[in-house]
NUVEX-389815 format. One record per residue (C-alpha): residue number from 1; x, y, z. Coordinates in Angstrom, 1 decimal. Example, Ala and Ser with C-alpha at 12.3 -4.5 7.8 and 13.67 -1.06 7.14 Angstrom:
<pt><i>1</i><px>12.3</px><py>-4.5</py><pz>7.8</pz></pt>
<pt><i>2</i><px>13.7</px><py>-1.1</py><pz>7.1</pz></pt>
//
This chain:
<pt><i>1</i><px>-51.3</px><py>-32.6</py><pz>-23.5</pz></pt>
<pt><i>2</i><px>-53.0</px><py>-32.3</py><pz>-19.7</pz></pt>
<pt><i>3</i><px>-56.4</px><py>-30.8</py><pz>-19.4</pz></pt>
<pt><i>4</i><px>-55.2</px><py>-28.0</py><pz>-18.0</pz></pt>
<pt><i>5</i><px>-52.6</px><py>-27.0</py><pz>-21.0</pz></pt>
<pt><i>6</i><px>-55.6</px><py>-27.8</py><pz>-23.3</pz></pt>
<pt><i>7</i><px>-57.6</px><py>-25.3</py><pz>-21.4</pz></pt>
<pt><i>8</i><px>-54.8</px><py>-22.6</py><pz>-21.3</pz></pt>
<pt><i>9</i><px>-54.3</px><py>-22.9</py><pz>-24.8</pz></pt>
<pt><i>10</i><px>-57.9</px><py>-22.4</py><pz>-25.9</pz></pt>
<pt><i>11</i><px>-58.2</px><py>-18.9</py><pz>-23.2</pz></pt>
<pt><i>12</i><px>-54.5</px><py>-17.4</py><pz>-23.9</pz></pt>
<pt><i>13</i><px>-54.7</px><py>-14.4</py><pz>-21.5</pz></pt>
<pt><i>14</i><px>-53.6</px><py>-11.1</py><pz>-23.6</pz></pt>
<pt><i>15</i><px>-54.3</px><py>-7.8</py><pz>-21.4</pz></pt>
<pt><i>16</i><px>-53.6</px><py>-4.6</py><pz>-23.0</pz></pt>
<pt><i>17</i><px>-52.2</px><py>-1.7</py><pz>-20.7</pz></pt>
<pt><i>18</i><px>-52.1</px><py>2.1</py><pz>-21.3</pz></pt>
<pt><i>19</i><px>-53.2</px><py>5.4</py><pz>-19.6</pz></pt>
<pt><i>20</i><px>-56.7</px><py>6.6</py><pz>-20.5</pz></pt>
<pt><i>21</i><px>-57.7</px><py>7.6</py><pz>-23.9</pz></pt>
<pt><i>22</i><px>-54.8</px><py>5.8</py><pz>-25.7</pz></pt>
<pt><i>23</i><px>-57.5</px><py>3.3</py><pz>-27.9</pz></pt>
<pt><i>24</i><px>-57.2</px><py>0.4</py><pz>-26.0</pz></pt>
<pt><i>25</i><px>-60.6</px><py>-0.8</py><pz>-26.5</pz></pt>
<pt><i>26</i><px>-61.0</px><py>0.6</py><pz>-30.0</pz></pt>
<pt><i>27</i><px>-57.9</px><py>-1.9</py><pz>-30.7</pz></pt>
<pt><i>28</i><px>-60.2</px><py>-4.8</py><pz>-29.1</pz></pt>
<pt><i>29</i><px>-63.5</px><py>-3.7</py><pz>-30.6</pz></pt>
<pt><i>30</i><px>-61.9</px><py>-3.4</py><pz>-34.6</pz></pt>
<pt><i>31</i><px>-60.2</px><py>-6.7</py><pz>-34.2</pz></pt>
<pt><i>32</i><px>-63.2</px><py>-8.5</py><pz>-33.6</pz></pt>
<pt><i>33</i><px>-64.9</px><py>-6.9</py><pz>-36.2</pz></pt>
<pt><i>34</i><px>-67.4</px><py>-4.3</py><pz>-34.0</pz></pt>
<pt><i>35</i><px>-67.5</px><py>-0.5</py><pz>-35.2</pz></pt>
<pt><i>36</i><px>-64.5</px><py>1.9</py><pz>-34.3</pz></pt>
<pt><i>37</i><px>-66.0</px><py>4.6</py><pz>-31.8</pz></pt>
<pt><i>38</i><px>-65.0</px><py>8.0</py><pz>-32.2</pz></pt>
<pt><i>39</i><px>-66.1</px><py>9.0</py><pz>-29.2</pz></pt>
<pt><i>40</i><px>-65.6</px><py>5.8</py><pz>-26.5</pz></pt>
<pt><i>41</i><px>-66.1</px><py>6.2</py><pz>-23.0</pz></pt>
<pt><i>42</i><px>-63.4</px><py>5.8</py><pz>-20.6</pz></pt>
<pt><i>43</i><px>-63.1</px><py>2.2</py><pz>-19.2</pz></pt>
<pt><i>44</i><px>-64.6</px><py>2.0</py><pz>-16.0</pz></pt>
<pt><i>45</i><px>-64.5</px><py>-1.8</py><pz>-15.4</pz></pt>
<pt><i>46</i><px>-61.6</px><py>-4.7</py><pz>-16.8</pz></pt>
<pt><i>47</i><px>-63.7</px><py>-6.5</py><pz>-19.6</pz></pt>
<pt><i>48</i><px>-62.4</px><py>-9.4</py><pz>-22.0</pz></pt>
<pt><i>49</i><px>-63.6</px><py>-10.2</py><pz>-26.0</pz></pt>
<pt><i>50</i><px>-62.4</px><py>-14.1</py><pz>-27.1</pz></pt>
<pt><i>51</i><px>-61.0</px><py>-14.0</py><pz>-30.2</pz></pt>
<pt><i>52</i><px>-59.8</px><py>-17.5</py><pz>-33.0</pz></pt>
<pt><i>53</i><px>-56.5</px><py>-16.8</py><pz>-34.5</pz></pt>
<pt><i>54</i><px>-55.5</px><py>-20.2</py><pz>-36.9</pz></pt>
<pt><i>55</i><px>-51.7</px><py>-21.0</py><pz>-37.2</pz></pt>
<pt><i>56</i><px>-50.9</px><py>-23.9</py><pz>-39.2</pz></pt>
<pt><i>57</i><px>-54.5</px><py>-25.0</py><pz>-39.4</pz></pt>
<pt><i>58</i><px>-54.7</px><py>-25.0</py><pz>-35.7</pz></pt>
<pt><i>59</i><px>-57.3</px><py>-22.8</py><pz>-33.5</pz></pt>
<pt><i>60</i><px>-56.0</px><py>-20.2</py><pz>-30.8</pz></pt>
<pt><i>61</i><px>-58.4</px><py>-18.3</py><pz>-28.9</pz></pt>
<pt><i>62</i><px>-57.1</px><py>-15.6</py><pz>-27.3</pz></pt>
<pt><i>63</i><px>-59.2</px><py>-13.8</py><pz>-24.3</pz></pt>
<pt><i>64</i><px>-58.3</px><py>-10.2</py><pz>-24.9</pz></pt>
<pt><i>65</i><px>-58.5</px><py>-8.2</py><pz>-22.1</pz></pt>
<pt><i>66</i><px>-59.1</px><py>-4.4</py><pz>-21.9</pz></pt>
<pt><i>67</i><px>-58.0</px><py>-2.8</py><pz>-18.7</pz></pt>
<pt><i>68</i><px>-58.2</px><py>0.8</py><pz>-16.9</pz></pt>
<pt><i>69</i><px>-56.2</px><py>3.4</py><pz>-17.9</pz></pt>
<pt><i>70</i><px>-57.0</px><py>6.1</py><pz>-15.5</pz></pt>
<pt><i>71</i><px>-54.5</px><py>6.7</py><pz>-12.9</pz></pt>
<pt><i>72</i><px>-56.8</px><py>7.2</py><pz>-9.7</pz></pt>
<pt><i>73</i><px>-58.0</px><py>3.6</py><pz>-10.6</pz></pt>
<pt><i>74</i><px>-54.6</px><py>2.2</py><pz>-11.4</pz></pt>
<pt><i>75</i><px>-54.9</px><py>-0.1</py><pz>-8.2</pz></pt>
<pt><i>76</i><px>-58.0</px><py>-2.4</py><pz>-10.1</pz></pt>
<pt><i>77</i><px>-56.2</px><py>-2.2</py><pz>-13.2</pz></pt>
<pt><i>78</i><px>-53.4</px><py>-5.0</py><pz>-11.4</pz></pt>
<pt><i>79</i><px>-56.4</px><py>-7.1</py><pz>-10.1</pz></pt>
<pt><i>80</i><px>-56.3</px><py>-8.2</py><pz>-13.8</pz></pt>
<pt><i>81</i><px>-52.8</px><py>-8.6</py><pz>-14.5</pz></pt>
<pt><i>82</i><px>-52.6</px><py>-12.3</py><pz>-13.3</pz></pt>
<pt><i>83</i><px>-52.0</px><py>-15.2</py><pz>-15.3</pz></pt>
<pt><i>84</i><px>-51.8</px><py>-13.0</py><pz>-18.4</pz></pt>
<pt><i>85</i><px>-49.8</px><py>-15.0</py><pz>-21.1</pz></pt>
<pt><i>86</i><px>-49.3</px><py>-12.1</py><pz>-23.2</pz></pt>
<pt><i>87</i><px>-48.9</px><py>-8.0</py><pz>-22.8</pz></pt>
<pt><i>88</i><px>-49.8</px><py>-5.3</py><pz>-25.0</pz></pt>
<pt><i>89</i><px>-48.2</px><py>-1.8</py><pz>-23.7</pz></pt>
<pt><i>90</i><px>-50.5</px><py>0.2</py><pz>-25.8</pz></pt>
<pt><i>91</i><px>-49.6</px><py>4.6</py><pz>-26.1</pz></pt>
<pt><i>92</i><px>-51.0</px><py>7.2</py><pz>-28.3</pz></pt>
<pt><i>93</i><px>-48.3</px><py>8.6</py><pz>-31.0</pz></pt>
<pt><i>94</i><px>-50.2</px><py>12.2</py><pz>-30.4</pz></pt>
<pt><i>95</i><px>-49.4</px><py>12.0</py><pz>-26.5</pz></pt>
<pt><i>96</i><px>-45.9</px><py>11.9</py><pz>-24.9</pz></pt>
<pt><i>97</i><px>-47.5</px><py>11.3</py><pz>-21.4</pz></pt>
<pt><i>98</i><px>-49.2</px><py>8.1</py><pz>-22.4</pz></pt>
<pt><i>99</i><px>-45.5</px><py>7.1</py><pz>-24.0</pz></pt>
<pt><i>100</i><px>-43.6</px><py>8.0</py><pz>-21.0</pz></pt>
<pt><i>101</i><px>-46.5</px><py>6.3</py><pz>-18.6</pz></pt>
<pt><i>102</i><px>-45.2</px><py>3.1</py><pz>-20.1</pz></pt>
<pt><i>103</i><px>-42.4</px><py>2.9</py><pz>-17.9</pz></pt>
<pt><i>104</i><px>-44.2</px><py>3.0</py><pz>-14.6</pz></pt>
<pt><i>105</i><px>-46.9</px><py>0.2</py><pz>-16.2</pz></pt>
<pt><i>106</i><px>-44.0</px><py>-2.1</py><pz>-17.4</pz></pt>
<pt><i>107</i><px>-42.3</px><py>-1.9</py><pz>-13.9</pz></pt>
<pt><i>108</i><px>-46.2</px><py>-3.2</py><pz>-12.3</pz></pt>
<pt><i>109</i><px>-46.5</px><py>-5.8</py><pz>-14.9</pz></pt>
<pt><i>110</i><px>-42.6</px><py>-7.0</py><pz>-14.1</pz></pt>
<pt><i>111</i><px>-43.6</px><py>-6.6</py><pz>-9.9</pz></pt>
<pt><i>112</i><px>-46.5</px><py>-9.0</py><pz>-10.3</pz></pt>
<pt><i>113</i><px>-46.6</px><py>-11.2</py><pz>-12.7</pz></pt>
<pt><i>114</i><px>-42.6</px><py>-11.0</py><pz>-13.9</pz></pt>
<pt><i>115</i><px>-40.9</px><py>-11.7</py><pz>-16.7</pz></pt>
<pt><i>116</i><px>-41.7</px><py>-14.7</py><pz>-18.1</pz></pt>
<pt><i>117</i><px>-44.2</px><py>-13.4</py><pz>-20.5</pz></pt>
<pt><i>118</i><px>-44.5</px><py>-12.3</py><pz>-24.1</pz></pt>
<pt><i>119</i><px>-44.8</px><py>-8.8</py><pz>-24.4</pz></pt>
<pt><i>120</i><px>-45.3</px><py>-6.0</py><pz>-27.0</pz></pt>
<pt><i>121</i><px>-45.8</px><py>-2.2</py><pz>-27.6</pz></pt>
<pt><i>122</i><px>-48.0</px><py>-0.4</py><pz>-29.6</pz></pt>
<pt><i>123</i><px>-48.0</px><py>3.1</py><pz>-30.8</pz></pt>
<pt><i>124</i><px>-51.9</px><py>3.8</py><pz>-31.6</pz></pt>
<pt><i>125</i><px>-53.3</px><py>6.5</py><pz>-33.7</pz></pt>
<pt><i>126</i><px>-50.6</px><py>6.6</py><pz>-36.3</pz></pt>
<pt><i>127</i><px>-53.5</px><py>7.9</py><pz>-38.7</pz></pt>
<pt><i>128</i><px>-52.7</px><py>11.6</py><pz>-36.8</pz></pt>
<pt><i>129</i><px>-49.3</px><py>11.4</py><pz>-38.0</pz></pt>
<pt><i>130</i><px>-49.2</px><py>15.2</py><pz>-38.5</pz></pt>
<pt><i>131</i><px>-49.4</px><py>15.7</py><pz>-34.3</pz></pt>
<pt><i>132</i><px>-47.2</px><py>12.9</py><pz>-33.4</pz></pt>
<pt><i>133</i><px>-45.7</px><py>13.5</py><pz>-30.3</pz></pt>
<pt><i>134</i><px>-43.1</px><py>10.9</py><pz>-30.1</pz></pt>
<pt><i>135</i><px>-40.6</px><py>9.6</py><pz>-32.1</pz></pt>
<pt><i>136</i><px>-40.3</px><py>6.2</py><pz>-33.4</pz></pt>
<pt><i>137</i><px>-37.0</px><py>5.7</py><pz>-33.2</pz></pt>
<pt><i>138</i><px>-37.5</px><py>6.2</py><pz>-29.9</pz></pt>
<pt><i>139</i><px>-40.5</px><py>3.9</py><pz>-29.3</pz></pt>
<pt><i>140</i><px>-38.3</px><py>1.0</py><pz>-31.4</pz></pt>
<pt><i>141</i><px>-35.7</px><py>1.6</py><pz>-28.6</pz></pt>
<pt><i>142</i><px>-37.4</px><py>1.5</py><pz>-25.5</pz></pt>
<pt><i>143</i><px>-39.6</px><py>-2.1</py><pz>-26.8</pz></pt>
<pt><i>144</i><px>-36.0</px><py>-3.5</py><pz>-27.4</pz></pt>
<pt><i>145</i><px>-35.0</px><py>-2.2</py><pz>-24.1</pz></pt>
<pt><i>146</i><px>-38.0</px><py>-4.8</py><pz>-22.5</pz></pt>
<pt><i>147</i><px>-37.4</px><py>-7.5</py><pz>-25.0</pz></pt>
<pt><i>148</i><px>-40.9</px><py>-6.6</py><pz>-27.2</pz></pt>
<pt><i>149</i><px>-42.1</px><py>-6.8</py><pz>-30.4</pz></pt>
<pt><i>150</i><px>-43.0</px><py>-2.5</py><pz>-31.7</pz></pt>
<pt><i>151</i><px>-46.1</px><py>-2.0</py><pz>-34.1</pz></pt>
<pt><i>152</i><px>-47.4</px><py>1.3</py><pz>-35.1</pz></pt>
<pt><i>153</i><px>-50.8</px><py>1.2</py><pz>-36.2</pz></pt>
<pt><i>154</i><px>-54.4</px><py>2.9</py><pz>-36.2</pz></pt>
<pt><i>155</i><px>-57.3</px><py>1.3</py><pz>-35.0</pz></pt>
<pt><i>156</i><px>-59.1</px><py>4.0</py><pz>-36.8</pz></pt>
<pt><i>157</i><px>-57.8</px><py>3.2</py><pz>-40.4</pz></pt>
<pt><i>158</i><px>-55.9</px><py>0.1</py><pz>-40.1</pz></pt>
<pt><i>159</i><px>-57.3</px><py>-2.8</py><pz>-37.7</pz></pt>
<pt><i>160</i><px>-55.5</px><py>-5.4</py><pz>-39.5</pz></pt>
<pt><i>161</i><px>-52.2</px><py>-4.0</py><pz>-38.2</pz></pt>
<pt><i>162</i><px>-53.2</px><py>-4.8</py><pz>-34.7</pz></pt>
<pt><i>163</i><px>-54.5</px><py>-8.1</py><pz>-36.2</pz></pt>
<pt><i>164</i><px>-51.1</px><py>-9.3</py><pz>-37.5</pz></pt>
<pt><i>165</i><px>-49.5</px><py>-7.6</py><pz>-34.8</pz></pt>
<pt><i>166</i><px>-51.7</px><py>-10.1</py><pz>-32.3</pz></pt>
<pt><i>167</i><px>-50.6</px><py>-13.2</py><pz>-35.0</pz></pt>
<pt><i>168</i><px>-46.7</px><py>-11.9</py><pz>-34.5</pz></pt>
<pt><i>169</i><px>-47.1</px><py>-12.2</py><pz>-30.7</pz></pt>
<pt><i>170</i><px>-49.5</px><py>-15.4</py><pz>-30.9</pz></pt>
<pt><i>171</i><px>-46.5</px><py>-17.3</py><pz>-32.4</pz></pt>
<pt><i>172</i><px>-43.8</px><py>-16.5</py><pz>-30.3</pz></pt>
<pt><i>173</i><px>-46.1</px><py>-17.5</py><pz>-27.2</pz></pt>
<pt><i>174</i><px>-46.6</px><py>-20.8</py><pz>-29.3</pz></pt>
<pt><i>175</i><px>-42.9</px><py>-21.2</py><pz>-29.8</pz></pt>
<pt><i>176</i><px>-42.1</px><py>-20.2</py><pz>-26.5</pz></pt>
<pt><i>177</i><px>-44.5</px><py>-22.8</py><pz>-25.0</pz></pt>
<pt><i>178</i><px>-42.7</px><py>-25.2</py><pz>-27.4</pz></pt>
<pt><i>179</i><px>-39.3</px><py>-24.7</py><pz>-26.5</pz></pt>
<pt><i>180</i><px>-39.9</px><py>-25.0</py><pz>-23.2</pz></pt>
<pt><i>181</i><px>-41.6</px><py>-28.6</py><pz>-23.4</pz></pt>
<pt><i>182</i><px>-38.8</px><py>-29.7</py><pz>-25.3</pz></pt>
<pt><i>183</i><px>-36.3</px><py>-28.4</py><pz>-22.9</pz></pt>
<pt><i>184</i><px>-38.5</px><py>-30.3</py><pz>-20.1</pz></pt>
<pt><i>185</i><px>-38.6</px><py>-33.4</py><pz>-22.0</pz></pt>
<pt><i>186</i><px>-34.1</px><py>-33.5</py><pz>-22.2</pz></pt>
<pt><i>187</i><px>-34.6</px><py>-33.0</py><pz>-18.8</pz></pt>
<pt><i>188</i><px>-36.4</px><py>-35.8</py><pz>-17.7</pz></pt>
<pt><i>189</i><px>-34.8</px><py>-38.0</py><pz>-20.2</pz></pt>
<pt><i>190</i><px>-31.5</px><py>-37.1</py><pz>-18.6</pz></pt>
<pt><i>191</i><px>-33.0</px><py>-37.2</py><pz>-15.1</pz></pt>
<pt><i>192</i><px>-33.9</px><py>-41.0</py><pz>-16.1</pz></pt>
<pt><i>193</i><px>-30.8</px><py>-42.2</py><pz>-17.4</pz></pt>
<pt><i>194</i><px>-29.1</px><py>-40.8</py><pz>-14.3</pz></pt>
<pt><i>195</i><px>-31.7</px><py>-42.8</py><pz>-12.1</pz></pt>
<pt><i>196</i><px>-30.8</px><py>-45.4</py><pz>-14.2</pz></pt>
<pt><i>197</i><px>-27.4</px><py>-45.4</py><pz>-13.7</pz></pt>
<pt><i>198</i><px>-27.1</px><py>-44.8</py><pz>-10.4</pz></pt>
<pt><i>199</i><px>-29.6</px><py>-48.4</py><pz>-9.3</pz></pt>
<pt><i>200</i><px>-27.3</px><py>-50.3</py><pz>-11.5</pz></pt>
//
């Protein structure tokens, strides 16, 4: 492993997106162990809390990032899109704006950074059942619809949801990166034996 894969692997770049007020860096703030706020401010400035996750025995740090939600500030908010490894498309159960708002972040994230990424969605605040706005049949369909993993949680009453939920996306990233190096590894072994060939 290069010095530079060694690096990426000890920073993995996870960025959570959402409009304003949806408990973006309430999610952040419980998973590191730091007091839920009932009463945050909005986020005024991209910010980022390192955090160890151990699979198999093996430290992962992942550099969670908490963006800008509000619209009028929506053009800062992509300033901190790049080289994120993983994305978190976080709405609020009680608000059917913040779901349908969603779309419109998912088509940014695909414009500049692409595809190639590990993504997930989260439906926050699931501790306000009782004024849930959207359904989650619905919210299970559109995640499937951009190939990510679906959590419903509360960052309120249930931080270790988001915690797993980070884990879950943590080792498909790890498998992903895995797969790939395997895949490049035929590949040169293939591309060797045709060298190979082809001087003889």
């Amino acid at each position: 492993m290069s010095n530079n894969d060694e690096q990426e692997e000890s920073n993995i770049k996870t960025i959570l997106i959402g409009n304003e007020g949806v408990g973006k860096t309430n999610l952040i703030n419980v998973s590191i162990g730091k007091a839920f706020m009932e009463r945050g401010k909005a986020t005024l400035v991209g910010s980022f809390m390192k955090k160890e996750i151990l699979i198999n025995e093996k430290s992962y740090f992942l550099a969670l990032w908490d963006t800008i939600g509000q619209e009028r500030l929506r053009s800062l908010t992509k300033l901190y899109f790049n080289n994120s490894k993983i994305v978190i498309f976080v709405y609020d159960i009680t608000d059917k704006k913040s779901f349908e708002g969603l779309i419109s972040w998912e088509k940014d994230v695909k414009e500049l950074i692409g595809d190639d990424i590990i993504k997930g969605v989260i439906g926050n605040k699931q501790d306000l059942i009782l004024n849930e706005q959207v359904n989650e049949e619905e919210a299970i369909k559109y995640a499937k619809s951009i190939n990510a993993k679906f959590r419903l949680t509360s960052a309120k009453m249930d931080p270790e949801g988001f915690n797993s939920f980070l884990q879950e996306l943590l080792i498909d990233y790890i498998n992903k990166n895995e797969s790939r190096e395997k895949n490049l590894k035929l590949e040169n072994k293939d591309k060797l034996k045709r060298n190979k060939k082809s001087c003889c």
